[in-house]
C-alpha positions in Angstrom: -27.4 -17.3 -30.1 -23.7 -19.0 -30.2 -21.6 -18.3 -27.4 -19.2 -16.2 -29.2 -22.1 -13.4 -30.2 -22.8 -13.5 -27.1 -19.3 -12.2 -25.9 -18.8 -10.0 -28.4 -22.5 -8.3 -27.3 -21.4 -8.4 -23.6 -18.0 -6.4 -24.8 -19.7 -3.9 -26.7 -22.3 -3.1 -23.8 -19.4 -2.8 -21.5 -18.3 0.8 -20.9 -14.7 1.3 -22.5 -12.1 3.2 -20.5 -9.5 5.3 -22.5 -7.0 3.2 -23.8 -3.5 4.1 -23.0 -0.8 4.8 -25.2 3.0 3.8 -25.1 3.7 7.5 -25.2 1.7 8.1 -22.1 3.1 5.0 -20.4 6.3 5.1 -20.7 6.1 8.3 -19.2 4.6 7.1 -16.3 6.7 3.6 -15.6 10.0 5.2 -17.7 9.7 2.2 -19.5 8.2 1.5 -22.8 6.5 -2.5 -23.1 8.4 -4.5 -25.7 4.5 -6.6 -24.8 1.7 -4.2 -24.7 -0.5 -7.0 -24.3 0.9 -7.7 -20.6 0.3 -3.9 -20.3 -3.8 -4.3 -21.2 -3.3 -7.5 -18.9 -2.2 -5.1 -15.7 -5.4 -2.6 -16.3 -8.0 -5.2 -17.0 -9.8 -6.0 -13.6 -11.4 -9.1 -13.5 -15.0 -7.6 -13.4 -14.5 -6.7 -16.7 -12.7 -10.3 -17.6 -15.9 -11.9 -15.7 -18.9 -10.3 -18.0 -17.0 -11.4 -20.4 -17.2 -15.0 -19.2 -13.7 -14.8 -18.6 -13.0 -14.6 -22.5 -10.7 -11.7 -21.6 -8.0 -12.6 -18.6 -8.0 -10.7 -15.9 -4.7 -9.1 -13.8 -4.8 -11.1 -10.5 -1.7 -13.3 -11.8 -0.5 -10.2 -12.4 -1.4 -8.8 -9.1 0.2 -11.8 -7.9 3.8 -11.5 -8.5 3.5 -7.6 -8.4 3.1 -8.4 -5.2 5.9 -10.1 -4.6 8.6 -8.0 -6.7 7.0 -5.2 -4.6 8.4 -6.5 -1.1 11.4 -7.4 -2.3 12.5 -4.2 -3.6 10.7 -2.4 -1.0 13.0 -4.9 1.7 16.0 -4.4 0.3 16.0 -1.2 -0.1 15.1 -0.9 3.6 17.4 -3.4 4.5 20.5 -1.1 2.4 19.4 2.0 3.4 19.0 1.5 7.3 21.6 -0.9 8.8 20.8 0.4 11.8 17.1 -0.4 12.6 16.0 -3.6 13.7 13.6 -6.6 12.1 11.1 -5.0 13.5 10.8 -1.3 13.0 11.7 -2.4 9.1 8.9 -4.8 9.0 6.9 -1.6 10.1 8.3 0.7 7.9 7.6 -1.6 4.9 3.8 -2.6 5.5 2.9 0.9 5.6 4.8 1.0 2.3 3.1 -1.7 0.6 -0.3 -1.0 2.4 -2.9 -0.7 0.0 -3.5 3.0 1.5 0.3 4.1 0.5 -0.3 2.3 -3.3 -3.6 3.8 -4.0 -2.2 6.9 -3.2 0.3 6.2 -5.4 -2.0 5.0 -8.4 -4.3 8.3 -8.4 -0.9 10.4 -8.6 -0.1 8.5 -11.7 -3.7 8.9 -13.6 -4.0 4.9 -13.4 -8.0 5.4 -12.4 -8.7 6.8 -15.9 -7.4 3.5 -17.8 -8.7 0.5 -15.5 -11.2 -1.6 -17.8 -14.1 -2.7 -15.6 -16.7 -4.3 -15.9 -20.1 -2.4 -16.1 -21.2 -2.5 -12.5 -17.7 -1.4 -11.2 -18.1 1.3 -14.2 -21.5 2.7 -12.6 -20.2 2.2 -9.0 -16.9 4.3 -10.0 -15.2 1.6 -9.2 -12.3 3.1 -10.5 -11.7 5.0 -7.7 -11.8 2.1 -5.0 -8.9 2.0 -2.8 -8.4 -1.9 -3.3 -9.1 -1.7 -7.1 -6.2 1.0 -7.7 -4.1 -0.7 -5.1 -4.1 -3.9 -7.2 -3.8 -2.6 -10.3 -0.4 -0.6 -9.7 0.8 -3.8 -8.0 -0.6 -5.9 -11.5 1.6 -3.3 -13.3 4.3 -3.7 -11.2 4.2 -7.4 -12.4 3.8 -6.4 -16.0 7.0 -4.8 -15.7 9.0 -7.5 -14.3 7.9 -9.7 -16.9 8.6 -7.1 -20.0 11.8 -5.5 -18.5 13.4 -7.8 -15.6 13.6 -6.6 -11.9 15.8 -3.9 -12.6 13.0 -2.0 -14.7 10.6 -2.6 -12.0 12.5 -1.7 -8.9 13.2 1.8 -10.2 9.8 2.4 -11.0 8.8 1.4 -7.5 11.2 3.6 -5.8 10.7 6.3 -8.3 6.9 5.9 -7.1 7.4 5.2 -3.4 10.0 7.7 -2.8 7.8 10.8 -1.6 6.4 8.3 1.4 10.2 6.7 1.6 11.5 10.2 2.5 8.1 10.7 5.0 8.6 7.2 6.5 12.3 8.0 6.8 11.8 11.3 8.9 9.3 10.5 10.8 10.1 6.7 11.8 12.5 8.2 14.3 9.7 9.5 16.5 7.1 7.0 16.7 5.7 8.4 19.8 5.3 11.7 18.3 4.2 10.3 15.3 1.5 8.1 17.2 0.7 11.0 19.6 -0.3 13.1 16.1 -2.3 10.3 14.6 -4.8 9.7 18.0 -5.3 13.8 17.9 -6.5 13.9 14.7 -8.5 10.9 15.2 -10.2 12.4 18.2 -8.4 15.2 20.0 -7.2 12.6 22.6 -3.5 11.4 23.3 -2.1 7.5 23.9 -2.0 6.4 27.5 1.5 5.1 28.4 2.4 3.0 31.4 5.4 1.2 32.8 4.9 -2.2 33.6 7.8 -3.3 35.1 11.4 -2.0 36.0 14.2 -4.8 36.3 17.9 -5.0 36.2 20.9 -3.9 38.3 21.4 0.2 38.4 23.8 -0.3 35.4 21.4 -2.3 33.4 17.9 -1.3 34.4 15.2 -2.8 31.4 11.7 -1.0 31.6 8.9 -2.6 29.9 6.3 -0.2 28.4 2.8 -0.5 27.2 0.7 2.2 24.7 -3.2 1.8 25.4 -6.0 4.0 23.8 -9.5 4.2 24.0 -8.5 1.4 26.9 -7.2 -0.7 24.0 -3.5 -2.2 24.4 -1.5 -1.4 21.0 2.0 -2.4 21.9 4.5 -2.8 24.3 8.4 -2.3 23.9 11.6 -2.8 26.5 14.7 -0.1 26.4 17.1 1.2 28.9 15.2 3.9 29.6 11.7 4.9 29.9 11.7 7.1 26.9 13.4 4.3 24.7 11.0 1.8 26.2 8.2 4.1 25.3 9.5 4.6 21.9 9.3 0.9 20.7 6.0 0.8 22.3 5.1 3.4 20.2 6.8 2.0 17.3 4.5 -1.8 17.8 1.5 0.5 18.4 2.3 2.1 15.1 2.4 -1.3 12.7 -0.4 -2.6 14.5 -2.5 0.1 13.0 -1.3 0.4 9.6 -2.0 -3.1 9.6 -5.5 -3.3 10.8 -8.0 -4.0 8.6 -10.8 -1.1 7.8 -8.2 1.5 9.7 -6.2 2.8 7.3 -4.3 5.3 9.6 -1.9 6.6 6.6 -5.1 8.7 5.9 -4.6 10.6 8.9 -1.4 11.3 8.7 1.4 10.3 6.0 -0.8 10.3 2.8 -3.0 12.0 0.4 -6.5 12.2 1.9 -8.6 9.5 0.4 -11.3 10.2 -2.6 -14.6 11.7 -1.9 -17.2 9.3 -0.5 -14.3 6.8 0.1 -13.9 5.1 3.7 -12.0 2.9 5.2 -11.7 -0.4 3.5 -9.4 -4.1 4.3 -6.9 -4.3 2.1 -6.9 -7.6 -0.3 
């Protein structure tokens, strides 16, 4: 049997997903493709491009500069909207942001589960619903809209889709140590351990250092004026260490949609 039968027999045995229209998708992105291709491009995982012997290509390019015109727009926004906060608590407001948590929240909110094309064994394993495979898909789509519509298209429909966690980031970002106290409850009914390490400086200019353990585990350490700012930044380092740990993805405690059932915690690509 040629090569070709034999794709077009591995297509066919391949479980179809619904196929989405430019109705239905320009409601969700407010933007309808002048190239639907690159929108079957952004929903094809490469599971299903792979039992197709990679006849069909799949959206990791895509995935690729998604990505990238993700943290941009994410960043400047940031960078617009708070002149006030440092490199720092930005860089931590934006990787929970961009965390594949945050996006695959944001993917099963727009229905993108029910159009992914996988491949069979991803089909059976409901792949659909993985926290990676949504995450990467909204970010392929992301791409596909760059590339169809510039970065102007793109960046609204990334801050029309991040805003609900924008406004939570933004409200709570100004208590980190009530924020992290919260998260280690739920986690296990126990609070953060906070310590001063050292006190230096002349009355008028006194610098405390800080450090945030728990479960005996050092999550970050921050400097201030005071004890309670010092405490604060602590909190703030403990805070982006987490949301950046692989397998703990702490925005299910707290800031986000609780995951799907049967899902646990899983690294981000």
């Amino acid at each position: 049997m040629s090569d070709t039968g034999n794709t077009s027999l591995q297509f066919e045995a391949i479980p179809e997903c619904r196929s989405p229209s430019p109705d239905l998708l320009q409601e969700l992105t407010g933007h309808r493709f002048q190239d639907p291709s690159l929108l079957a491009l952004a929903l094809t995982h490469e599971s299903y491009s792979n039992e197709l012997n990679n006849a069909v290509e799949s959206n990791e390019r895509l995935e690729f500069l998604g990505d990238a015109v993700l943290g941009l727009v994410v960043c400047s926004y940031l960078y617009d909207r708070h002149p006030d906060l440092s490199e720092g608590r930005l860089a931590q407001i934006k990787a929970h942001l961009v965390s594949a948590s945050c996006l695959a929240g944001q993917a099963r909110k727009l229905g993108l589960s029910e159009y992914i094309r996988l491949g069979r064994g991803e089909t059976l394993a409901h792949g659909e619903g993985r926290r990676n495979i949504l995450a990467d898909t909204l970010e392929a789509l992301i791409g596909a809209l760059y590339l169809d519509g510039g970065l102007a298209v793109a960046g609204r429909f990334v801050l029309s889709m991040l805003q609900e966690p924008m406004d939570r980031m933004e409200g709570s970002q100004k208590d980190f140590k009530s924020l992290l106290q919260e998260c280690t409850q739920r986690l296990c009914k126990l609070l953060p351990d906070y310590e001063v390490l050292s006190e230096e400086g002349p009355p008028h200019e006194r610098v405390f250092v800080v450090q945030v353990s728990f479960l005996g585990e050092t999550l970050g350490r921050g400097q201030g004026p005071t004890k309670r700012e010092a405490s604060q930044n602590a909190a703030c380092e403990a805070m982006g260490m987490l949301w950046s740990r692989a397998g703990f993805d702490l925005d299910q405690v707290v800031l986000l949609e609780e995951p799907a059932a049967g899902e646990g915690p899983e690294s981000s690509s």
